[in-house]
N, C-alpha and C positions, 0 to 999 in steps of 0.2 A: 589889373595884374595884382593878384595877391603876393605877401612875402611869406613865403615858406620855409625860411633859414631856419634852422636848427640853434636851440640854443648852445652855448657855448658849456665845454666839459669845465669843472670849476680845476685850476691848477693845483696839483698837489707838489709843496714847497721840500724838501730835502729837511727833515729833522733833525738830523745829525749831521755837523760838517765833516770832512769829507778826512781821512787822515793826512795827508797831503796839506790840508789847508792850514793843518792845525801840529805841525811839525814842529813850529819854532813855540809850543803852549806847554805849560804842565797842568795837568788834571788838576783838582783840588788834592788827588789825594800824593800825585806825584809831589807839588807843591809842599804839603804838608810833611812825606815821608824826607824829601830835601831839607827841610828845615828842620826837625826831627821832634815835631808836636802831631796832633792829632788832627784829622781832619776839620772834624765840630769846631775846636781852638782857632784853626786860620778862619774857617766861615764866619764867628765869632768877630775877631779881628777885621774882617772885611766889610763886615757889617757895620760894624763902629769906624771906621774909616781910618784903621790903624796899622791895618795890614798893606802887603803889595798891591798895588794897581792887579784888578783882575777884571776879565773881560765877561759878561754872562752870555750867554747862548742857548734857547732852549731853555732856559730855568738852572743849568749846567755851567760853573762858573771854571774859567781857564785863566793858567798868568804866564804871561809872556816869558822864558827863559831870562832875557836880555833885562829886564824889567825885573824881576826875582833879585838877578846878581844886584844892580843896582839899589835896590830897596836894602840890601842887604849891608852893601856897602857903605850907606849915608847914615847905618847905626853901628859902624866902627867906629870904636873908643882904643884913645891912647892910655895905656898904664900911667898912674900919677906917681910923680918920682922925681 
């Protein structure tokens, strides 16, 4: 008895997540227009390890909404006075 299976189709993976999945994320550039620099600036930043926690995906970097506020929050300064 020979085996005659066919090989197996190679899986193609979903390149972009799904909008749904990615509800509670800001684009880089939503990210950036939030914070009111420029894109290149926060990629910069993130790069150097100075920016908000950001998630890569695809080469395509997202930051958590909840994660923005608080990054944003732990560089509140009180007025000296």
């Amino acid at each position: 008895m020979s085996d005659t299976t066919a090989p197996l189709a190679p899986v193609r993976l979903r390149t972009r997540p799904s909008a749904s999945a990615l509800s509670e994320y800001y684009t880089r550039q939503e990210a950036a227009d939030a914070l009111g620099i420029t894109p290149p600036t926060l990629g910069e930043w993130t790069a150097a390890g100075n920016g908000p926690p950001a998630t890569k995906i695809g080469g395509r970097f997202f930051y958590r909404k909840a994660a923005l506020a608080a990054w944003l929050a732990l560089r509140e300064t009180r007025p000296a006075g």
